[in-house]
C-alpha positions in Angstrom: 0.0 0.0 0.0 2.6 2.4 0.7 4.4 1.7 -2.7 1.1 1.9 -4.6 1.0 5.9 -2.5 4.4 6.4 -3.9 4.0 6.0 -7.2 0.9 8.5 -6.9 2.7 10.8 -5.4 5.8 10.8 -8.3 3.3 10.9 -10.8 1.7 13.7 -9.1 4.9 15.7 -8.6 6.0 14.8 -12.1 2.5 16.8 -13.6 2.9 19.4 -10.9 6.6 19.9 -12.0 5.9 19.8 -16.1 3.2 22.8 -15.1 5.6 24.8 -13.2 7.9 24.3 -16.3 4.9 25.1 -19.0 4.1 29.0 -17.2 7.7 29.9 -17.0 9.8 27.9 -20.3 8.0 30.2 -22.9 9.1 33.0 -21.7 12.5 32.4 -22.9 11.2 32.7 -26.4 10.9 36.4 -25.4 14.7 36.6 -25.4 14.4 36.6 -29.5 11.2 38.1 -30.2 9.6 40.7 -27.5 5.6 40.4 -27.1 3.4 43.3 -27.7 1.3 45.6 -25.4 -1.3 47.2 -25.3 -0.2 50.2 -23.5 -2.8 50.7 -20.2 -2.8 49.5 -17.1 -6.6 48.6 -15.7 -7.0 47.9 -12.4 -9.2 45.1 -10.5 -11.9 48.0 -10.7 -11.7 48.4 -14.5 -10.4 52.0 -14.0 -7.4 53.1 -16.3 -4.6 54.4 -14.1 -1.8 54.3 -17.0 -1.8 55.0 -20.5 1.8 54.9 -21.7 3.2 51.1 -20.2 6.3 50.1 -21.3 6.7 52.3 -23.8 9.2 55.1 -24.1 6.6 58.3 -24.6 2.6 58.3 -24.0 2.3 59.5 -27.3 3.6 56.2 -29.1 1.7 53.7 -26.9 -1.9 52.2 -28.4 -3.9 53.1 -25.7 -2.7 56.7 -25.7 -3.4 56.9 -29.3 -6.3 55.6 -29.3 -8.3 58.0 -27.1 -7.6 56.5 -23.2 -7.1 58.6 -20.7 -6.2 58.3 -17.1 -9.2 58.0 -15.1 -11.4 56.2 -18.0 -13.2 53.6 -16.8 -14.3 50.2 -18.5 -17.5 49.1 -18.6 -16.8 45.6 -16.7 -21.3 45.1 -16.9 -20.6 45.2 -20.8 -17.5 43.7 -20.7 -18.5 40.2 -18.7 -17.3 36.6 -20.0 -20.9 35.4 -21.1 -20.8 33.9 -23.4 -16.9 33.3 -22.6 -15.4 32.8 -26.4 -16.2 36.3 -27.8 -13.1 39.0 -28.1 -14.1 41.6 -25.1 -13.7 38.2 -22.9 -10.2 37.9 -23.8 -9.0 41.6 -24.1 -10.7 41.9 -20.4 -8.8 38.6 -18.9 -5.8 40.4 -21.1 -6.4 43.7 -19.5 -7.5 43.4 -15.7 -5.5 43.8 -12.9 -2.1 43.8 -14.1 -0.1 45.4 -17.5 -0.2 41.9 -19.4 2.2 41.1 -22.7 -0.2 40.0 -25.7 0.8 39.1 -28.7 2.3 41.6 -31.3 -0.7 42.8 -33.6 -3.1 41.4 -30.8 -6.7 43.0 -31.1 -8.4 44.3 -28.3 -12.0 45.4 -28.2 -12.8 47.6 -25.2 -16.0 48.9 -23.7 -15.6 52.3 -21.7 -18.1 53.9 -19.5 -19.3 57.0 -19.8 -17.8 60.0 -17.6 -18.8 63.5 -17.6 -17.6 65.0 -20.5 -16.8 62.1 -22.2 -19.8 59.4 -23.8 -20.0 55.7 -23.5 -17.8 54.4 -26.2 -16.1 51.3 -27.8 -12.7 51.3 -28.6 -10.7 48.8 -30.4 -6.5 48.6 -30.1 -3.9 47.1 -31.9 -1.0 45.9 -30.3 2.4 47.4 -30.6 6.1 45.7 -29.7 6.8 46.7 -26.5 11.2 48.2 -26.7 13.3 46.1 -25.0 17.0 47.0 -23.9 19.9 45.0 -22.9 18.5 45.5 -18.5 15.1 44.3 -19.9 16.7 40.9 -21.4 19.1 40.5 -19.0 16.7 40.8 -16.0 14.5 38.2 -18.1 17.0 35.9 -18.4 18.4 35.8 -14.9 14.7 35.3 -13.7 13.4 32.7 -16.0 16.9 30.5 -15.2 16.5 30.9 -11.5 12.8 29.9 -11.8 14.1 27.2 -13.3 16.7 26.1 -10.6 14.4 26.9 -7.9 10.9 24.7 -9.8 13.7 21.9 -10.5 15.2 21.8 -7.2 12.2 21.5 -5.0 10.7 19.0 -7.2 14.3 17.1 -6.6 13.8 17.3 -2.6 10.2 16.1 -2.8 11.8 12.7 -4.8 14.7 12.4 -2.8 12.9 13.1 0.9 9.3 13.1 0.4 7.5 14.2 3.3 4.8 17.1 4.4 7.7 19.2 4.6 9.1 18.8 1.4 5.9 19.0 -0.1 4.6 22.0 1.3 7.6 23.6 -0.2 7.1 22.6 -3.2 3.4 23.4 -3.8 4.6 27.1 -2.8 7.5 26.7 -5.2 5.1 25.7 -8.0 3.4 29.4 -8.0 5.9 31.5 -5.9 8.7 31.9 -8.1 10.8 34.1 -10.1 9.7 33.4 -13.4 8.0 35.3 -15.4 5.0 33.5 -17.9 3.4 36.2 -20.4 4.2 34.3 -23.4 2.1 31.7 -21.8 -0.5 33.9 -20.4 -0.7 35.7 -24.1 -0.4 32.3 -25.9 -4.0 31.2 -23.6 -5.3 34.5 -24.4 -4.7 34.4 -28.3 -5.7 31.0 -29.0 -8.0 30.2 -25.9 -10.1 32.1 -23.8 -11.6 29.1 -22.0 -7.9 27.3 -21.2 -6.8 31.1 -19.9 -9.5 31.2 -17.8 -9.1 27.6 -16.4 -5.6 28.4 -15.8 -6.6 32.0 -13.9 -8.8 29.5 -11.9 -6.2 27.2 -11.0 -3.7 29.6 -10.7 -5.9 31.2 -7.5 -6.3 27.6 -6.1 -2.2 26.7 -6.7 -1.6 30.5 -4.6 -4.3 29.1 -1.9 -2.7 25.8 -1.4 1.0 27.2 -1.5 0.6 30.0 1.0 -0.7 27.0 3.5 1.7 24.7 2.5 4.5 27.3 3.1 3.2 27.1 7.1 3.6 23.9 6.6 7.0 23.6 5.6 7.9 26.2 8.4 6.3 24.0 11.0 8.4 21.0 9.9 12.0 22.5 8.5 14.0 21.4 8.5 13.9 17.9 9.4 10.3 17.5 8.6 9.1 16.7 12.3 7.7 19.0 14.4 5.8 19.1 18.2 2.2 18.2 19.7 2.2 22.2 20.3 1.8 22.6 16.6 -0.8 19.9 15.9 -3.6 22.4 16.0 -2.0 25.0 13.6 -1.3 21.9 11.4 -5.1 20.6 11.3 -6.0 24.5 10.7 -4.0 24.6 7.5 -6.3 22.5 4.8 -9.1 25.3 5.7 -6.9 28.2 5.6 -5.6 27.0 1.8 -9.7 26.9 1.3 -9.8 30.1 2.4 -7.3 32.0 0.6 -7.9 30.3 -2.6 -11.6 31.2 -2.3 -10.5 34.4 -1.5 -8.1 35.0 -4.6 -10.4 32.9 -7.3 -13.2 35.9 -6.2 -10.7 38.4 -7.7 -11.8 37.0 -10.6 -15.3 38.6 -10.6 -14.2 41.6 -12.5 -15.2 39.0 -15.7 -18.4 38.5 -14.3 -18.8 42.6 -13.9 -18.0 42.9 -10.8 -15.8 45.1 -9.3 -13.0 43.0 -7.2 -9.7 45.4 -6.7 -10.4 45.5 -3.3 -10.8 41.7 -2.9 -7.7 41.5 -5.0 -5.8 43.7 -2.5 -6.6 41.7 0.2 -5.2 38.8 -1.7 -2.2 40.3 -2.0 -2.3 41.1 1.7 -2.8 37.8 3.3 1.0 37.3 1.6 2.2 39.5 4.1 0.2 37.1 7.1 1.5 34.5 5.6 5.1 35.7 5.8 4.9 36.8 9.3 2.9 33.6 10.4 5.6 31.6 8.8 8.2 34.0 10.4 7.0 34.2 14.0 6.2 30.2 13.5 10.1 29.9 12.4 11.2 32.3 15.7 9.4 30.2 18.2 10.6 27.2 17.2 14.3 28.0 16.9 14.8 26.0 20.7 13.0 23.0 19.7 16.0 22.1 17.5 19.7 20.7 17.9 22.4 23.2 17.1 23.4 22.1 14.0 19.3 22.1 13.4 19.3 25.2 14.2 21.5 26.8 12.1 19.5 25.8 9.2 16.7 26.9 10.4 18.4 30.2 10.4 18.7 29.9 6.5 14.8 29.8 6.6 14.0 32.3 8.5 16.5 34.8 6.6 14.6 33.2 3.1 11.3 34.7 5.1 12.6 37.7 6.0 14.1 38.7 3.2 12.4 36.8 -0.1 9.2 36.8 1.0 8.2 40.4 1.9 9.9 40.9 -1.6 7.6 38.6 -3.6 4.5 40.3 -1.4 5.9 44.0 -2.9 6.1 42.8 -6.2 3.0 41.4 -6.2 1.2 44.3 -4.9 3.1 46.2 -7.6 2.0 44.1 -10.6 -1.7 43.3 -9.8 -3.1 45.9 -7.9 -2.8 50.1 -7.9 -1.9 49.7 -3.8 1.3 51.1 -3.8 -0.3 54.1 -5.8 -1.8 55.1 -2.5 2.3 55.1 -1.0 4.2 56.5 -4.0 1.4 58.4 -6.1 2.6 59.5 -9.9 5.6 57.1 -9.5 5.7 54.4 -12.3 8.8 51.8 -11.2 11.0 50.5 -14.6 9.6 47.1 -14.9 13.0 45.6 -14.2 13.2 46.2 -10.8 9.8 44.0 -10.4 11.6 41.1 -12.2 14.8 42.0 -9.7 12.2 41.4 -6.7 10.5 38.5 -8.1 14.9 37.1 -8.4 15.7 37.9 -4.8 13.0 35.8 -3.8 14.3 33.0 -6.3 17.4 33.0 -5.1 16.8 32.5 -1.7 14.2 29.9 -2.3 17.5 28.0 -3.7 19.0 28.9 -0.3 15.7 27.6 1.9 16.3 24.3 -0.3 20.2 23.8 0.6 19.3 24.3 4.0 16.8 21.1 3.4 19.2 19.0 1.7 22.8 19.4 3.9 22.4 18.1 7.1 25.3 20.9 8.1 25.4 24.5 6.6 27.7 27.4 6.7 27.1 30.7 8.6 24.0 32.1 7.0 26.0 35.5 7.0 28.0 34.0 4.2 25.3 33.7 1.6 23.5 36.5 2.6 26.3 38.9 1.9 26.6 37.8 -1.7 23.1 37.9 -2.4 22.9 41.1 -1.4 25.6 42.5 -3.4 24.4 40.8 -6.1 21.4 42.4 -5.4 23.2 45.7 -5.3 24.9 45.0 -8.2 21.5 44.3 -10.6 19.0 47.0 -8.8 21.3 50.4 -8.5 22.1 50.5 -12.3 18.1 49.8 -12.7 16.8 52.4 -10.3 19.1 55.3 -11.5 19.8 54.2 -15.4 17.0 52.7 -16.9 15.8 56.4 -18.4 19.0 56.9 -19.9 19.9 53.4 -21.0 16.6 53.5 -23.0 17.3 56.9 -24.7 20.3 55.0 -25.6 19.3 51.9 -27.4 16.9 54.5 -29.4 19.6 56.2 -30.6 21.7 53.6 -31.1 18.6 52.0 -33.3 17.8 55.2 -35.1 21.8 55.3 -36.4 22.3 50.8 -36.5 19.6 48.4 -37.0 20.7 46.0 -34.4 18.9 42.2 -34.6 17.3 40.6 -31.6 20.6 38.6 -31.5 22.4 41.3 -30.8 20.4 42.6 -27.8 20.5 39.2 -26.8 24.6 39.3 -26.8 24.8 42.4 -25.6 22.1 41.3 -22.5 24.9 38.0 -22.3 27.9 40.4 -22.2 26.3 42.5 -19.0 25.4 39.3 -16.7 29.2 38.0 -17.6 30.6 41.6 -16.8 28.2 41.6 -13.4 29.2 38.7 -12.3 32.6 39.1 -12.9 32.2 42.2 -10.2 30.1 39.9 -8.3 32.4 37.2 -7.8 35.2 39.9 -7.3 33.4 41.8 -4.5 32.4 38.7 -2.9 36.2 37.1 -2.9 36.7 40.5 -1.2 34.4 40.6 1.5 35.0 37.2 2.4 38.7 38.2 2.9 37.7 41.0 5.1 35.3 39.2 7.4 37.6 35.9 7.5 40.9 37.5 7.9 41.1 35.7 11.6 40.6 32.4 10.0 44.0 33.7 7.6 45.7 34.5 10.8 45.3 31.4 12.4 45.8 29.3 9.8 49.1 31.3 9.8 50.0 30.8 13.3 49.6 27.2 12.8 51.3 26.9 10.0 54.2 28.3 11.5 54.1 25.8 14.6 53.4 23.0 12.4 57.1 24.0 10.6 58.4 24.5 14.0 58.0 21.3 15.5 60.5 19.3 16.7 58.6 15.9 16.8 55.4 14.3 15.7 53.1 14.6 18.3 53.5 18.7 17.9 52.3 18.1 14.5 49.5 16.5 15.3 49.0 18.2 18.2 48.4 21.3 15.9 46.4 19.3 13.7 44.1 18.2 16.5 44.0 20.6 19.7 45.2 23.8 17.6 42.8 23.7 15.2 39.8 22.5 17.3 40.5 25.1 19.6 41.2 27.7 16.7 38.2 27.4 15.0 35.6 26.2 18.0 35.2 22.7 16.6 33.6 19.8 17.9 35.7 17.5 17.7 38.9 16.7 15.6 41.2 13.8 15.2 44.2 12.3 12.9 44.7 9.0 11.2 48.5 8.5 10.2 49.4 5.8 8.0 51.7 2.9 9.1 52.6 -0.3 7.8 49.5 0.5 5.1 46.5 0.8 7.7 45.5 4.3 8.4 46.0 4.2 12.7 44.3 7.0 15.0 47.6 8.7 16.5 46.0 12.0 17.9 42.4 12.8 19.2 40.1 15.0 21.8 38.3 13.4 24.5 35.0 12.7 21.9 37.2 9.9 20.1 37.6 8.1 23.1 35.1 4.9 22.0 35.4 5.9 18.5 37.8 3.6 16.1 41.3 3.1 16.4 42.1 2.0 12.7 40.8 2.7 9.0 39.5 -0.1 7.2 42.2 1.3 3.9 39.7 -0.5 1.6 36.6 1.6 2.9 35.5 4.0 0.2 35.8 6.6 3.1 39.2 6.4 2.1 39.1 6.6 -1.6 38.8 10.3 -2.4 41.6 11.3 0.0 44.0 10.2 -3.5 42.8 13.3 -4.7 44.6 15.4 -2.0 41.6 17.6 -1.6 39.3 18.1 1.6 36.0 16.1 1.1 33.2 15.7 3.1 31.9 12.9 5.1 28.9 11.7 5.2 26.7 10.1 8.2 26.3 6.8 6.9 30.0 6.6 6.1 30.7 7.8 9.7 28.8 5.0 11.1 29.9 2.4 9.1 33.8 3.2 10.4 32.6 3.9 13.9 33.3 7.2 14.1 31.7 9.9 16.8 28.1 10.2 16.1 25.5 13.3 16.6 27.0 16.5 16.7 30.4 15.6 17.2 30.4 13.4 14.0 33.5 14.1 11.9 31.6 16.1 8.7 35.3 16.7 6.9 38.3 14.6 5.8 41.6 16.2 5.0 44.1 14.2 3.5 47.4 14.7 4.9 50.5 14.1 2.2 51.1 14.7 -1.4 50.2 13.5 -4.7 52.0 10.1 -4.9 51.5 8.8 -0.9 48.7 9.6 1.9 50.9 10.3 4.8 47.6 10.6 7.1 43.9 11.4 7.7 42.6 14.2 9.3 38.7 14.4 10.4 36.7 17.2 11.4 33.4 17.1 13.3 31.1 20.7 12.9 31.5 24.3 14.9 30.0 23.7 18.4 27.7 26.4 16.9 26.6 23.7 14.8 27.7 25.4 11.4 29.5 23.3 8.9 33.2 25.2 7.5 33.2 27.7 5.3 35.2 27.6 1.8 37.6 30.0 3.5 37.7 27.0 6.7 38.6 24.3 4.4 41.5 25.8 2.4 43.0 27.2 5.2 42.9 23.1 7.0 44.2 22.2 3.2 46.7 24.6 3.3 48.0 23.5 6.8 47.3 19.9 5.2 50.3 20.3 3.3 52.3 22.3 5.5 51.9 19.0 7.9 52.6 17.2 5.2 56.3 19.0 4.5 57.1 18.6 8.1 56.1 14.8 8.6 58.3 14.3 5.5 61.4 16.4 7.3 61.1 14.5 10.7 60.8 11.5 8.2 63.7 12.4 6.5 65.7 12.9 9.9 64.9 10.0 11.3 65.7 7.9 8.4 69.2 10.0 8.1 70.1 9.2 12.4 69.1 5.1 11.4 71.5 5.9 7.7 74.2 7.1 9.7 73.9 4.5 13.0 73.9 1.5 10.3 77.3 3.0 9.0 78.7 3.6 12.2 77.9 0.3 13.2 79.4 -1.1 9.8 82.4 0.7 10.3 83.1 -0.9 13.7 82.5 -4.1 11.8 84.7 -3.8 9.2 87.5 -2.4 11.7 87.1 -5.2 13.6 87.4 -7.7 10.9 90.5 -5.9 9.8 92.5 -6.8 13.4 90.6 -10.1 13.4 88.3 -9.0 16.1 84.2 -9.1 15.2 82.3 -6.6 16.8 80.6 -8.0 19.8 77.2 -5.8 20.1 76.5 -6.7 16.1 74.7 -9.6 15.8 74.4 -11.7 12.2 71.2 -10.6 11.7 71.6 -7.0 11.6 74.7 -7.0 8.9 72.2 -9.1 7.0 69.3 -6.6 7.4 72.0 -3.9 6.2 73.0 -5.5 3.6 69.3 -5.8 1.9 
């Protein structure tokens, strides 16, 4: 029964997944050929609050030219989906409540109310290709590929670990993401008005059933178990994804003739009680969990605080006129929606690795590269998008440049960004982990120092533990081709003396790179368990011989190492290495130069006649091989 139940669910995920894919892949297509527009913005209400859209000047955009105004009204009574497969059906599920893409050449047939001074009229408008710039393509892409990565990835947990937890996730993930889907939105609206408004439908229900299953992924992350104190919120959550879907799916009036920007705001706004449900839910149960636990529950609450008020601002600025009420006259460059829509992508990737590693860095460490990528992408939006569009005008009026070679010049600015990116990043992480340099320094320098072996592991072991607030550390040195535990803290003590050198654990130490190890290798080989579990391996030697094993357990913090952690232990690795090799080298000279001594006192004594009394046979033999 349980298989039968597993094969339901994978077929499930697999249709969920393949729609997730369908709303954002199409959009790509948008790289080469840009949609068309209408040129208005109508809200929920049916009133017109913009007439120029993403055009350059008012005076170029459709609607402009063809008569609308700010203020004008539609007629939603005259404009209602019965029956549903007539034209003012589609132009008003193309129109309402957000500035939709349509097709290039689209036809829209509007109905506007009459308003003193101005008569009841129809209008009809012809769509116009939107202008498009190297920001517009470039935001584009890097949305549509982290939608990708973030659809793709939480479909990947659900198969690999599926559980509530995972699952809620994923049903957010499925509607929440970066991507953006107006080629498939205009694609419905062309060729469909009955499959647009099916997927309008289900698009209310899939927002419903996300926003619940988001509680229910913060009541269970990140080890998808949670306490009888939370029962009762968990038993709430299948009404309150009734509830919000009804709720959204009533936005959808407008088509019936019914004004519904007010239900659509508060839509919008149970985002915002979600996010802080899901945030004060995340705060309370931070001491429920083991530290390691906790620290990746600190990656989810950071996701919250962060991605999800960003998704809720976006949202509020694409569907409804509420931030109108805030920032009144002030039309945001549509970029910096898509930027919003990506910040919340990108940390849905983070909520995800904080799922699928049982150990995870400082959350500090992420964060400050997302947010000067962030900075990186938005400031060049928000100050240069006027004159980066007076620009490609120019440059078009003088060059007739193809789509490919927006599409180039799109590719040219991410590489050039994240070039910066990954400069600025390398830079701060230098500046914030200059005491991890230091100390890697300092025991360096001792390592080179010492006079015997136990100094060296001794450094390896206590100085590094202690250096770095580890749990626990130990070293393995090879002798007579079995890897032997030489060196160790107090949380070895019942752990395993010896390496198994055909145990896979060992295999990836030939590399002479730091690898991780993982729990089920760990227990196999009787090593520490729980939070003192060795999570790294650092191979001690060089390319032709392992000279020994060094194993790591997790900060007592319960953060894994950092990238910064790891080549410093490397480093030191092979430091260690150098001076096992000198005392090596030493110690093989003193045994060189005894042997000859001793031969000499041999061969002396065979010259008078006289054998050497303290030689035995045996060792002249030995010498001799």
């Amino acid at each position: 029964m349980h298989g039968h139940w597993q094969i339901v669910g994978r077929v499930l995920l697999v249709a969920l997944t393949f729609w997730a894919l369908a709303m954002v892949v199409p959009d790509f297509y948008r790289l080469y050929q840009p949609l068309g527009s209408f040129g208005f913005y109508a809200n929920n209400d049916g009133i017109i609050t913009d007439v120029q859209g993403p055009f350059l000047d008012e005076t170029i955009s459709p609607a402009f030219r063809a008569g609308l105004r700010v203020g004008d009204r539609l007629d939603l009574e005259q404009m209602r989906c019965i029956p549903i497969r007539t034209l003012r059906c589609a132009t008003a599920m193309a129109a309402l409540g957000g500035f939709r893409l349509v097709a290039n050449q689209q036809r829209a047939e509007l109905v506007m109310a009459a308003a003193p001074g101005r008569a009841a009229r129809e209008v009809d408008i012809i769509a116009s290709q939107r202008p498009y710039n190297g920001w517009v393509l470039a935001v584009l892409l890097l949305d549509q590929v982290a939608a990708l990565l973030v659809i793709l990835a939480a479909a990947w947990l659900v198969w690999t670990r599926p559980g509530i937890m995972t699952w809620g996730f994923f049903l957010y993930v499925i509607w929440f993401n970066p991507g953006q889907s107006a080629q498939y939105y205009a694609l419905l609206q062309r060729y469909s008005p009955i499959a647009l408004l099916t997927q309008n439908i289900a698009g209310a229900i899939a927002q419903g059933i996300g926003s619940a299953g988001f509680i229910w992924f913060a009541l269970r992350a990140p080890n998808d178990e949670t306490t009888s104190r939370w029962r009762p919120v968990e038993l709430l959550l299948p009404f309150i994804a009734i509830a919000l879907a009804g709720l959204l799916t009533l936005s959808y009036a407008n088509l019936l003739g019914y004004p519904t920007e007010a239900i659509t705001r508060a839509g919008v706004l149970s985002g915002i009680v979600v996010a802080a449900c899901a945030f004060l839910i995340l705060l309370a149960r931070q001491n429920e969990l083991l530290p390691q636990d906790y620290q990746r529950l600190r990656w989810v609450i950071w996701g919250c605080l962060i991605g999800l008020p960003a998704l809720v601002f976006a949202d509020a600025g694409t569907t409804t006129t509420l931030l109108n009420n805030f920032w009144p006259g002030y039309s945001p460059p549509e970029q910096l929606w898509g930027l919003l829509y990506l910040v919340n992508g990108v940390l849905c990737l983070l909520v995800s690795e904080a799922v699928r590693r049982p150990y995870v860095v400082k959350v500090s460490i992420p964060l400050r590269r997302v947010t000067i990528l962030g900075l990186l992408l938005s400031l060049p939006v928000l100050f240069l998008h006027d004159s980066i569009d007076h620009l490609r005008e120019a440059v078009s009026k003088n060059v007739a440049l193809p789509a490919w070679a927006w599409i180039s010049i799109a590719a040219a600015i991410i590489f050039f960004i994240s070039k910066i990116h990954d400069s600025a990043a390398h830079y701060l992480d230098w500046l914030f982990n200059r005491s991890i340099a230091k100390a890697g320094e300092r025991l360096g320098d001792a390592v080179l120092k010492a006079e015997d072996y136990g100094d060296i592991e001794g450094q390896l072991v206590q100085g590094v533990r202690g250096a770095l607030g580890l749990t626990s550390a130990s070293i393995f040195r090879e002798q007579d081709h079995v890897f032997r535990r030489t060196a160790s803290d107090r949380a070895w003590d019942n752990a395993a003396r010896a390496l198994d050198p055909n145990d896979p654990m060992l295999e990836p130490a030939r590399a002479h790179r730091p690898y991780d190890v993982a729990g089920k290798t760990a227990a196999r080989n009787d090593l520490p368990g729980g939070l003192l579990r060795p999570i790294l391996a650092v191979p001690v030697g060089d390319r032709l011989r392992c000279l020994g094993l060094a194993l790591y357990g997790p900060h007592a913090t319960g953060n894994a190492l950092s990238h910064d952690e790891r080549s410093m232990l490397a480093e030191l690795a092979d430091k260690a290495a150098s001076a096992l090799m000198k005392l090596d080298d030493q110690q093989l000279r003193r045994r060189i130069a005894a042997l000859e001594s001793e031969l000499e006192a041999i061969a002396a004594g065979l010259a008078t006649g006289s054998a050497h009394p303290s030689v035995p046979l045996q060792t002249i033999t030995e010498t001799n091989q």
